[in-house]
Every structure is written in structure tokens, then in C-alpha cells.
C-alpha positions as CSV (number, residue, x, y, z in Angstrom):
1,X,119.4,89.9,113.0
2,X,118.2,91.6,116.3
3,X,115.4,89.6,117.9
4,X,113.7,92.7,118.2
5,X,113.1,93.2,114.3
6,X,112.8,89.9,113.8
7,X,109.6,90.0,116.5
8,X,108.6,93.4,114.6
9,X,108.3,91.8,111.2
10,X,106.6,88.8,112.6
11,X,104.0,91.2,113.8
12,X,103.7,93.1,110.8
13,X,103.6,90.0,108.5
14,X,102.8,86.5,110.1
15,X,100.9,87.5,112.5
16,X,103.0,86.7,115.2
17,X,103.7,83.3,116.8
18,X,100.4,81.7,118.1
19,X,101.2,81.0,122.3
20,X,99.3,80.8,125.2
21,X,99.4,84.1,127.5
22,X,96.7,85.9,128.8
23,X,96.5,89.8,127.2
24,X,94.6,92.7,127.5
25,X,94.1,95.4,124.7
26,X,92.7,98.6,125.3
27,X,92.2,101.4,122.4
28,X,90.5,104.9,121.8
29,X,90.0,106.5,118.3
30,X,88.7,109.5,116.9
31,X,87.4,110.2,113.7
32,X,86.3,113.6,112.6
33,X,85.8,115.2,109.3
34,X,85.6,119.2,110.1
35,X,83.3,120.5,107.6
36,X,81.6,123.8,109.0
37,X,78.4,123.1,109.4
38,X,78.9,119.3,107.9
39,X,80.7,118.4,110.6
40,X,80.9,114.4,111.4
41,X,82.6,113.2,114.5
42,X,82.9,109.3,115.9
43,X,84.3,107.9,118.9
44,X,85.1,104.2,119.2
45,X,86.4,102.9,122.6
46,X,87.4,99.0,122.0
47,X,88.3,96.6,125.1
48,X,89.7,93.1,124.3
49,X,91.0,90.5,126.2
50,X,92.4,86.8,126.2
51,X,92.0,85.0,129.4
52,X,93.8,81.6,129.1
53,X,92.0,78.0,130.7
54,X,94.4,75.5,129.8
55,X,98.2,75.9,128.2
56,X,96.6,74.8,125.3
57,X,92.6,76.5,125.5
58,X,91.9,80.4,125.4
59,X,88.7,81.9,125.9
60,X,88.4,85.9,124.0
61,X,86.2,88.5,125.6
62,X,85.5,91.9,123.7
63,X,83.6,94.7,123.4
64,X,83.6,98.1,121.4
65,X,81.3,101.3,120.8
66,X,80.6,103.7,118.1
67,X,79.5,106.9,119.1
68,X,78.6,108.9,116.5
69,X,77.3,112.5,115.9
70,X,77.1,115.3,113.0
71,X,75.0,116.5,110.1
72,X,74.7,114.6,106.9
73,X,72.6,116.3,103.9
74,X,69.2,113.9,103.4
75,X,68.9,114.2,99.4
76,X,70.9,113.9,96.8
77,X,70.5,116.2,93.6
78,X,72.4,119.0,91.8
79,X,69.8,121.6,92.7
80,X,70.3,121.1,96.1
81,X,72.2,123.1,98.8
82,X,74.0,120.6,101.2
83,X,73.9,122.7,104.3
84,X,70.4,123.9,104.2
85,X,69.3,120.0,103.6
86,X,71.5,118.6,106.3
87,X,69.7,117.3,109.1
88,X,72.0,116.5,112.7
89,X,72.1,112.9,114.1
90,X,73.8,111.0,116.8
91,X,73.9,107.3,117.5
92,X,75.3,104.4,119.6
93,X,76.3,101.0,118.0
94,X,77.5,98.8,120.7
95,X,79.2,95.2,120.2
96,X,79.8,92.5,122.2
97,X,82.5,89.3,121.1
98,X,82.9,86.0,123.1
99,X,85.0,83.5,121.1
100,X,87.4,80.1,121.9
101,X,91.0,79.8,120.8
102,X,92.4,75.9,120.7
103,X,96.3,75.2,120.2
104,X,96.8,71.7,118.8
105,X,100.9,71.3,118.0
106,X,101.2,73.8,114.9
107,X,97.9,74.7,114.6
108,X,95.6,77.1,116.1
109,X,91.8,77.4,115.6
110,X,89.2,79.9,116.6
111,X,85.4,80.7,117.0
112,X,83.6,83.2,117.5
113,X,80.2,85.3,118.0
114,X,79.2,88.8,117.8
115,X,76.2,90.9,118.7
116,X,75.9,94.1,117.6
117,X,73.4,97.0,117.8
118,X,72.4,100.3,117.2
119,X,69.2,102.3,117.5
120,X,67.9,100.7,113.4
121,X,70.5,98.2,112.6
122,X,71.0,94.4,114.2
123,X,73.8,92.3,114.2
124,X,74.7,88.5,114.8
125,X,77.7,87.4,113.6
126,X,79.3,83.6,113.6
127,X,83.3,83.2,113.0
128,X,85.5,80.5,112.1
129,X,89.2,80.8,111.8
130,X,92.6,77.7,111.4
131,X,96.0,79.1,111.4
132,X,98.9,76.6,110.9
133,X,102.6,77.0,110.9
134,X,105.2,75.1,109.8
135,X,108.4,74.7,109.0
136,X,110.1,75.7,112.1
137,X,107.5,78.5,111.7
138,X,108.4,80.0,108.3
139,X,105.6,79.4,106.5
140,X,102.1,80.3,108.1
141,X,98.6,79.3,105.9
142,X,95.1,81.1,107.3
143,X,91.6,80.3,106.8
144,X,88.6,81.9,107.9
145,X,84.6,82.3,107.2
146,X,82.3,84.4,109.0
147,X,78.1,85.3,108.7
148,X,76.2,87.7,109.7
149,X,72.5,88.0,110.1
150,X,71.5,91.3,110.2
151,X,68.3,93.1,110.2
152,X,67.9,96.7,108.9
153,X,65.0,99.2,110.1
154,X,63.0,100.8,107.3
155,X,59.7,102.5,106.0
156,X,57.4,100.0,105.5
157,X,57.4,100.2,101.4
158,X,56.2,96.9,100.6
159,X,54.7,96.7,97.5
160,X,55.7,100.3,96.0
161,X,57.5,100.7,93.3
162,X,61.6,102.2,93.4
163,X,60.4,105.8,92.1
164,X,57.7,105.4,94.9
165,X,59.7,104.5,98.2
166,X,59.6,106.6,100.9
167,X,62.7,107.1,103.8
168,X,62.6,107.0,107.0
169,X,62.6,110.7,109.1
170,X,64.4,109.3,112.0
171,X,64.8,105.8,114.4
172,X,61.9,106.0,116.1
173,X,60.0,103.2,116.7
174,X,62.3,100.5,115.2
175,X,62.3,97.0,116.2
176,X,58.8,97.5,117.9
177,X,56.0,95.2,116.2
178,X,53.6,97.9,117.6
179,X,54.9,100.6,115.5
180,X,53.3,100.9,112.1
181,X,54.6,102.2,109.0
182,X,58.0,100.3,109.7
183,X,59.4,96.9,108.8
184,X,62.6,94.8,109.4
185,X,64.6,94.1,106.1
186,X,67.1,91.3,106.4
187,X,70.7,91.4,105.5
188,X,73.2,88.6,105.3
189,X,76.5,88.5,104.9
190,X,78.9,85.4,104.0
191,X,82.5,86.3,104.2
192,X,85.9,84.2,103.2
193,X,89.5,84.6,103.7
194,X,92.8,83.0,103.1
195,X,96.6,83.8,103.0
196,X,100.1,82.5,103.0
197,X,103.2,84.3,105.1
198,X,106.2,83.3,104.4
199,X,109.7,83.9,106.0
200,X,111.9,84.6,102.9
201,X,115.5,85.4,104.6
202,X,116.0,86.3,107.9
203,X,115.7,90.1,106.6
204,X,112.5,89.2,104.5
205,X,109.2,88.1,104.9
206,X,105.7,88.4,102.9
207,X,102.3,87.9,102.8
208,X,99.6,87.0,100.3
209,X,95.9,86.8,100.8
210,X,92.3,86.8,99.0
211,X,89.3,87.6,100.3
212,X,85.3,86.8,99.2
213,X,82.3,88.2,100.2
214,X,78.7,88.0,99.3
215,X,76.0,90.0,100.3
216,X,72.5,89.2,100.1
217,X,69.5,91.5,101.6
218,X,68.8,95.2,102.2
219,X,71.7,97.2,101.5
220,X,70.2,100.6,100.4
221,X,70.7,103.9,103.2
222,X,66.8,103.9,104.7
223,X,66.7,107.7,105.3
224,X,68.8,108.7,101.9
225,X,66.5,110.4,99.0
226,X,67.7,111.0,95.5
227,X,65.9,113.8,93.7
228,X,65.4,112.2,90.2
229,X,63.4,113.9,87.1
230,X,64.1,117.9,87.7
231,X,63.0,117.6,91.1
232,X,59.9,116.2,90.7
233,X,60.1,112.9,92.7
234,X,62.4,112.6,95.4
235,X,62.8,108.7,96.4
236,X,64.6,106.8,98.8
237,X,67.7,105.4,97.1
238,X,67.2,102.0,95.4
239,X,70.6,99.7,95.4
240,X,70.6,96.0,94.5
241,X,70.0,93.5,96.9
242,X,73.1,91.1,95.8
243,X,76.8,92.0,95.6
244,X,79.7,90.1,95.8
245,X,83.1,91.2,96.4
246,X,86.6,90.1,95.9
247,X,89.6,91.3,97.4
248,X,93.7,90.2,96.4
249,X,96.3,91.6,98.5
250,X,100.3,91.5,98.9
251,X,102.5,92.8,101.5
252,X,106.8,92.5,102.2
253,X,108.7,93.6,105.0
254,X,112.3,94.2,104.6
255,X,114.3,94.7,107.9
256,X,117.3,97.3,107.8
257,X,119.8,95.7,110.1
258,X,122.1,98.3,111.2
259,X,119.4,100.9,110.9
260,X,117.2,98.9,113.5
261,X,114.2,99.2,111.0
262,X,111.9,98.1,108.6
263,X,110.3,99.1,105.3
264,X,106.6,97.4,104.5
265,X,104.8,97.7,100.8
266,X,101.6,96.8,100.3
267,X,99.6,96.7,97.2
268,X,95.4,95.6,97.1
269,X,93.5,95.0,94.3
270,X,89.3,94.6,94.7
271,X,86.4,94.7,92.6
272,X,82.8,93.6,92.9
273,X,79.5,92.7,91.0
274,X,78.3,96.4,91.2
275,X,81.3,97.0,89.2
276,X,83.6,98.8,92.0
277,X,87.0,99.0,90.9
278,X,89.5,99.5,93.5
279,X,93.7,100.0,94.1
280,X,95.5,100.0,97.3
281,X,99.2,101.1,97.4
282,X,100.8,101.9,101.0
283,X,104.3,101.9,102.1
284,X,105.6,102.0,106.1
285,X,108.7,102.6,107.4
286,X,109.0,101.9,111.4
287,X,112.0,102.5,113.2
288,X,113.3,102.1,117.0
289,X,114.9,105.1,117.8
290,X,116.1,103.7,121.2
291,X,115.5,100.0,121.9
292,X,112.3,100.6,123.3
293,X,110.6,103.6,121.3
294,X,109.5,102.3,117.8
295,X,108.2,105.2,115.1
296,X,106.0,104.2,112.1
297,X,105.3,106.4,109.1
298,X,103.3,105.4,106.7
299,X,101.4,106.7,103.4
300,X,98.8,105.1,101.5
301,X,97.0,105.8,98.5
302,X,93.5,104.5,97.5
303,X,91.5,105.0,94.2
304,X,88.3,103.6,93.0
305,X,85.9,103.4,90.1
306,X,82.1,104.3,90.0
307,X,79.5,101.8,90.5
308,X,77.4,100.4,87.5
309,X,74.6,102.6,88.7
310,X,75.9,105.6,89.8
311,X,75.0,108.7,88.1
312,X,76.8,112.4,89.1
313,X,74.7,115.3,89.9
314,X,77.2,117.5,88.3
315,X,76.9,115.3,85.0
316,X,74.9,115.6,81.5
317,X,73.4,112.2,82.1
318,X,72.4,113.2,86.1
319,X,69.5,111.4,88.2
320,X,67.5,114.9,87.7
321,X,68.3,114.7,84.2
322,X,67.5,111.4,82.9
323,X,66.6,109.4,85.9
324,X,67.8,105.8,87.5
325,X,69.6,103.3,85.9
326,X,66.7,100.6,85.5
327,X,65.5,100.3,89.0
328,X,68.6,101.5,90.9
329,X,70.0,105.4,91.9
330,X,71.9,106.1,95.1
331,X,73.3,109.1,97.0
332,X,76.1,107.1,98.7
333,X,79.5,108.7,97.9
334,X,81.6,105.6,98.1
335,X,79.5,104.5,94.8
336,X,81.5,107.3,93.3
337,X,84.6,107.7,91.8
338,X,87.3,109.2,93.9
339,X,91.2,109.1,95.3
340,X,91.9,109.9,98.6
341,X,95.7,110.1,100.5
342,X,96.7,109.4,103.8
343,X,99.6,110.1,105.9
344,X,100.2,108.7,109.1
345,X,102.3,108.7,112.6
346,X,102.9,105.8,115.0
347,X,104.7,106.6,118.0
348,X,104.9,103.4,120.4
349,X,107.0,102.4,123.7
350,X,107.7,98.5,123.9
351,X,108.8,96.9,126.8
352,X,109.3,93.1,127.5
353,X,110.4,91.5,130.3
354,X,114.2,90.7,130.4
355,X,117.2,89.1,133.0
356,X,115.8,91.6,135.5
357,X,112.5,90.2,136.0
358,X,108.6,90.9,134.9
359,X,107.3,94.4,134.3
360,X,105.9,95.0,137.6
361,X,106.4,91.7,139.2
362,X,103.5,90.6,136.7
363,X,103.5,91.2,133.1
364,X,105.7,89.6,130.3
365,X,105.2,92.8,127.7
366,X,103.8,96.6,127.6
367,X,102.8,98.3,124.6
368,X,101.7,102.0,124.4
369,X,101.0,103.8,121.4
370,X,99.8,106.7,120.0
371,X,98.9,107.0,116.1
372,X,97.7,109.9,114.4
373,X,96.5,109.8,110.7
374,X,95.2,112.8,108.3
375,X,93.5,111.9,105.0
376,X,92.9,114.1,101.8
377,X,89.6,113.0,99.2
378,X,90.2,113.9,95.8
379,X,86.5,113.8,94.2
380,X,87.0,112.2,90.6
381,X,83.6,113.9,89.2
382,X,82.2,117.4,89.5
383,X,79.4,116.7,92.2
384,X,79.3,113.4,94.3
385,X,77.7,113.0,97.8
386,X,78.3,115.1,100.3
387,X,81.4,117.3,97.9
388,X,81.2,120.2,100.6
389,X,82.7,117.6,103.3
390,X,86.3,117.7,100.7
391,X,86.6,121.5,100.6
392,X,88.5,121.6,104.2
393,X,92.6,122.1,104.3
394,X,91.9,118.0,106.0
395,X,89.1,116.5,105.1
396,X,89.7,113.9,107.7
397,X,91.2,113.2,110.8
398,X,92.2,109.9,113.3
399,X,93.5,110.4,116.5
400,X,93.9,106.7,118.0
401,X,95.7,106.6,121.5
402,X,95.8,102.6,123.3
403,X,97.9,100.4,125.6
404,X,98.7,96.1,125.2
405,X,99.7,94.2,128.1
406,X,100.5,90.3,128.3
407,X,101.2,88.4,131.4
């Protein structure tokens, strides 16, 4: 087998063997759903890199940035129209990573800490991570936790019933004890993870993982209102304050020797306390179309149940018609029910250095790529949130362009 597919399934699978080298990772993506009128773009910049103390000690510095702007409609109800509710926003959440890698024989383990921030939303997050291979490095076992204490900006509605909560208009004033009217809720979050990869043949290798996560705090939209009892009350959405989720997921790569390529399948099963029901299935194909251009093409598709709460506004049984569900009624569409497709292009140029030396007298690899991905929703009741943002020819778009270089 070619070292080069042999490299390229590590990668997709195993994560690659763990070395000490000093790499730089720089990526731009674009999100946009086109909705007239709906519209919702984001940008996210990302900057990472792994600066290397000691043959055996790694020190990671990153930092990424959401720029967001569009319209979003502000209450949720049947008699609603969406364009005439939808108010225009535009944020900034910024993040900031510092974290310590430590090779000890087989083993590698990492830590880490994140700050994140937007105009209403805080974020500190602690990570932990042990990787180990064995076997002359055909079998690799991961572990990780992480936690995040966050803190969400919100109408002060302490003491109010659900029917009487009121949203917030905008993100003024947040995170200033002088401001009244608004309160900090908290949010934290307790994540777990594991898998196995596995090298089966020297053509096959696979993965197997689980995931946990519990969530604890805050979780409702602050400025979302669901219009319940014909209109008469509109409220600020009311979601539980605990979920937990679980997440089971499988992957293979098959390499096509004389083709210079490789198949992947994936397949992901999750659910969660709030009664989310969730598939995954997504195949890939890459293949080097000279020995240093490397095409992916890859489809995926998703579908999920409806939450335990979630009513339809285009149902019998609607909020407007017959209310919450106990205490709880939310406007988010991914409560709802729904498929969605994707189809997506990689195009990459990989370079390494070889007999004739270092790519520009400095670096061991190069990686440039370019991916582009479209996406299809498939609403799986007559009126969910936001329905107008699925009536486009694409109802989304990513544009991701970024470069790698090691040294």
C-alpha cells in the first residue's frame, strides 16, 4: 500500500500519529442561508497553532470569530407572518484557547482552556484529553472531558411564572450590574468522550466512539416569544433547565489501491432526555488525482425526531391552540422534526517534503484546501420555525477555504 493512503486513512480514522512538530492552521468559512428577506450570513475566521518546547512538551495557541448578521422572525405562532416579525441582528463571539500537549512513550495527553464571548453570552471552558497507541500503533484508545461555565444574559423574570416571562428586545446593557431589568442565568455544561481506532488490514481501518453530555442551567432563546392561547399571551419560550445527551458513532475507511483512493462510511446514532431522536449516515470518497491533488466528495444525511415539548403551529394540538406542554413551549426549529441533505466538495494540494529537501528550506508539509458544501432541509411537519428559510432552491450554503503548514 502507498504510504500516501496509508497517511490518508490515518488522518481520516486514527487521528494521525501523535509527534512533536510545530504547525500552523489557518481557515475561513462561510455560512449563509439566502432567504429573501430571512437572510442569515456567518463568518468564522479560526487561527491555530502548535509551538513545540521540548521533543516531548507542546504548548497550543488558538483563536476564532463568529461574525454573524441577518433577520430572524422574534415569535413563533401560526398567525404570524415571518417577514413582517423579523427583526435584523449582528454579532461578534470571539474565542481564545491556550492548552499543553505532553508525549510520554505511547501516550499523549492534553489540557486545555477556553474563553469565549459575545455581546449576551459568556464562556469558560476547562479540557482534558489521553490518547494512547499501541501495538506498533494499530490500535489507538481516546478519552476526554471538558466543562464549561457559562453565563447567559436575560430579562430579569425572577419570580414570574412561564406564561408570564418576558424577552429580551436587544443586548443592551448586559453583563453591567448597573443595568436594571437584566440578570445573569448560569449554564453548565459537562461533556465526555471515548473511542477505539483500530487498523484492520493494511487497506482497512475503523473507528468507534460514544459521547455524554449533560446540561444543567439556562438553555431557553432570551429574545424568542411563542404566541400561545389564540394570540393572547405571547411569552418568552420556556425549555427545561436539564438535558442530557448521548451520542454512538462508527466510521471505516477502505483504501482502493490501484485507484489511489479511499471510501469512508459513517453511521451516528444520538438521543437525549428531551426525547431528540437522531440518525447520521454519510459516505466520502477522496481521491488523488495526481500525487499531490486529493478530491473528496462526500454526502450525508441527517434526520431527527421532535422534542417531548414541541408543539407545531401548523398542527391541531398547536401552542395557540391548546397551549404549553406543562411549563415548557419553544420556537427553536431544531426541537422539530426534520431531514436535511448535504453534498459536499473537497479539493486539497498536499505537499511533503521529500529526497529534494524542505518546502522552502523550512517546512516538512503544506496543505491547501478549498471545500464547498450545499445543504437541503426537508421540514417533517407543516409549520416549524422559521419554514420560509427552506423555501430557497439551497437552503444553505458553506464555503470554507484554509492552508496547514508543519515545520
Amino acid at each position: 500500500m502507498q504510504l500516501g493512503l496509508r497517511s490518508l486513512l490515518l488522518l481520516l480514522v486514527a487521528g494521525g500519529i501523535a509527534r512533536a512538530e510545530d504547525r500552523l492552521d489557518f481557515s475561513t468559512a462561510y455560512f449563509v442561508e439566502p432567504q429573501r428577506k430571512l437572510q442569515l450570513h456567518v463568518i468564522h475566521p479560526q487561527l491555530d497553532a502548535t509551538i513545540d518546547a521540548h521533543p516531548a512538551i507542546s504548548f497550543k495557541l488558538g483563536y476564532d470569530v463568529d461574525i454573524v448578521t441577518g433577520a430572524t422572525p422574534r415569535v413563533y405562532g401560526s398567525s404570524l407572518d415571518a417577514i413582517s416579525s423579523a427583526t435584523k441582528f449582528s454579532d461578534y463571539r470571539h474565542a481564545f484557547h491556550a492548552g499543553l500537549q505532553v508525549r510520554v512513550g505511547p501516550t499523549t495527553l492534553d489540557a486545555g482552556y477556553t474563553y469565549g464571548f459575545e455581546n449576551d453570552y459568556r464562556s469558560h471552558s476547562i479540557d482534558a484529553a489521553a490518547k494512547v497507541d499501541l501495538w506498533g500503533k494499530n490500535t489507538t484508545f481516546k478519552l476526554g472531558y471538558s466543562h464549561n461555565f457559562d453565563t447567559v444574559c436575560d430579562a430579569d423574570n425572577r419570580g414570574a411564572m412561564p406564561l408570564e416571562r418576558r424577552a429580551l428586545d436587544n443586548s443592551t446593557g448586559c453583563f453591567n450590574a448597573k443595568t436594571q431589568g437584566i440578570i445573569d442565568e448560569q449554564l453548565a455544561i459537562d461533556s465526555y468522550f471515548v473511542s477505539w481506532g483500530q487498523v484492520l488490514s493494511p487497506i482497512l481501518l475503523s473507528e468507534l466512539s460514544a459521547s455524554f453530555q449533560a446540561l444543567d442551567g439556562f438553555q431557553s432563546n432570551p429574545y424568542r416569544r411563542v404566541r400561545l392561547f389564540s394570540g393572547t399571551v405571547d411569552a418568552q419560550e420556556s425549555e427545561p433547565t436539564l438535558r442530557q445527551r448521548v451520542a454512538l458513532q462508527g466510521r471505516v475507511n477502505i483504501a482502493i489501491k490501484k485507484a489511489h483512493s479511499a471510501v469512508g462510511l459513517l453511521g451516528r446514532f444520538y438521543w437525549d432526555t428531551w426525547n431528540v431522536r437522531s440518525g447520521t449516515i454519510e459516505v466520502n470518497y477522496d481521491q488523488y488525482v495526481v500525487p499531490k491533488f486529493l478530491i473528496r466528495v462526500r454526502g450525508r444525511m441527517y434526520q431527527q425526531t421532535r422534542a417531548l415539548f414541541y408543539r407545531d403551529a401548523g398542527e391541531a394540538r398547536s401552542y395557540e391552540a391548546v397551549g404549553p406542554v406543562g411549563q415548557y413551549f419553544t420556537g427553536d426549529r431544531e426541537l422539530s422534526p426534520f431531514r436535511d441533505w448535504l453534498l459536499g466538495l473537497k479539493l486539497s494540494y498536499l505537499k511533503s517534503a521529500d529526497e529534494h529537501g524542505k518546502i522552502g528550506r523550512y517546512f516538512e508539509a503544506f496543505d491547501l484546501n478549498l471545500k464547498v458544501d450545499v445543504i437541503a432541509y426537508e421540514a417533517l411537519t407543516p409549520l416549524p420555525p422559521s419554514a420560509s428559510r427552506s423555501q430557497e432552491a439551497i437552503d444553505a450554503l458553506v464555503i470554507q477555504a484554509g492552508f496547514s503548514l508543519r515545520w
